[in-house]
C-alpha angles and dihedrals in degrees: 000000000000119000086248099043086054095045092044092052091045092050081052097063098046091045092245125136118208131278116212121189110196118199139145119265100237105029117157084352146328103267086031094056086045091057089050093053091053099044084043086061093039085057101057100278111161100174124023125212126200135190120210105221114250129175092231108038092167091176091061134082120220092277089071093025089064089043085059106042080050090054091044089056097048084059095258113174140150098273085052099043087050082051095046088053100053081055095056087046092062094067103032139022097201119124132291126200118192119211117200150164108232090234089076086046096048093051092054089047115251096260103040086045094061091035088063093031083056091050107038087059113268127140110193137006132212112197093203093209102037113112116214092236092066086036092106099095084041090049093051096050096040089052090051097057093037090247120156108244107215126194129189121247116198134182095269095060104127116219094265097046086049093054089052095047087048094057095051096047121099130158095037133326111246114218120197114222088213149016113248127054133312115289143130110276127194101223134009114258104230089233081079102054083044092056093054089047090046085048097048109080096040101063139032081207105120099248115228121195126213150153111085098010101149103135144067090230101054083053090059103047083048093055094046097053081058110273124147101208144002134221117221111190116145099040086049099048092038082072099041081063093051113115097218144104094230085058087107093039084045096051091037096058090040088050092054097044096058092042092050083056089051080064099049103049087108087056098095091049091046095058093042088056100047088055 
């Protein structure tokens, strides 16, 4: 049984959907972005997610850019994110989700990049601009080291490309609440909590929901349209690049306030009924 299909059946049972932190190994450096994971676990973390830092993230809006151009000058590169990673396994199990641009995977080489991706302790990979029509060579590899393959759906995802992005998946399918790049957001567009109720039925897959997610209150309404996690990047890294002693009590109490809303998201039923 995979990590994520454990955690997901355990949330299950306590009527708790997942939390997943995104940042970037290495930002601001290497023994600072080790602290924050742990801080980010001790915090009610159930997923990490982790960037490897590339020149060109064009996925990504300034908030993670400027994580990855602080990761990049602290000499952060894919040895030492694989490294990074066997250092993080040695204080939690729970799991790790790699996102990457396939430039990084085609330098390494495909196989040689999920080989060390397998050993060094990951359990799924998102290649953020590969599309699932030239996925064939990913897939292979992937398959081969018993890695989840995970592909993006938008808004935009037409009903057979859904269909195709649905049969590659495995580990989790990860929704983005908006087009654009990545970036905190003030409210949720509808558009978002119509998408996760236009996934569910299609898929078994657990649906997490990510791209602008910074309040309580946008984890609840996520949860309520029928997602099974969120992914919470830029509100989370606007702190890392903070200058100041409280960073880690600031992440800390940011971390557990959005975990705490991933156990509420049956409140509004519960009154209703009760009524």
């Amino acid at each position: 049984m995979s990590r994520y299909t454990r955690l997901f059946n355990e949330l299950r049972k306590r009527k708790e959907k997942a939390l997943m932190p995104f940042v970037v190994v290495g930002d601001p450096d290497y023994n600072t972005s080790v602290s924050i994971i742990k801080t980010l676990i001790d915090s009610g973390a159930d997923i990490l997610e982790l960037g490897l830092p590339f020149s060109d993230p064009i996925a990504d809006g300034p908030t993670i850019q400027s994580a990855d151009i602080r990761a990049l000058k602290s000499r952060i590169n894919t040895n030492k994110v694989f490294s990074f990673i066997k250092d993080v396994r040695k204080f939690t199990q729970v799991p790790i989700g790699l996102l990457v641009y396939y430039n990084l995977v085609y330098q390494r080489g495909i196989n040689k990049f999920y080989k060390d991706a397998k050993n060094s302790g990951v359990d799924s990979i998102l290649i953020a601009d590969m599309p699932v029509e030239e996925s064939k060579e990913i897939i292979k590899a992937a398959r081969k080291e018993k890695i989840d393959s995970v592909f993006i759906v938008s808004p935009l995802t037409e009903k057979n490309r859904l269909k195709k992005i649905l049969f590659k998946t495995k580990g989790f399918v990860y929704i983005v609440s908006r087009l654009g790049v990545t970036g905190e957001q003030k409210e949720l567009q509808k558009r978002t909590l119509e998408l996760i109720k236009r996934v569910r039925p299609c898929t078994k897959l657990p649906l997490c929901v990510g791209f602008g997610i910074s309040k309580p209150e946008h984890v609840k309404e996520i949860i309520n349209a029928g997602a099974d996690g969120v992914i919470v990047g830029s509100a989370i890294v606007n702190l890392i690049k903070e200058e100041n002693k409280k960073k880690k009590k600031q992440i800390k109490n940011f971390v557990a306030k959005m975990k705490n809303a991933t156990r509420r998201q049956n409140d509004n039923h519960n009154e209703k009924r009760s009524n």
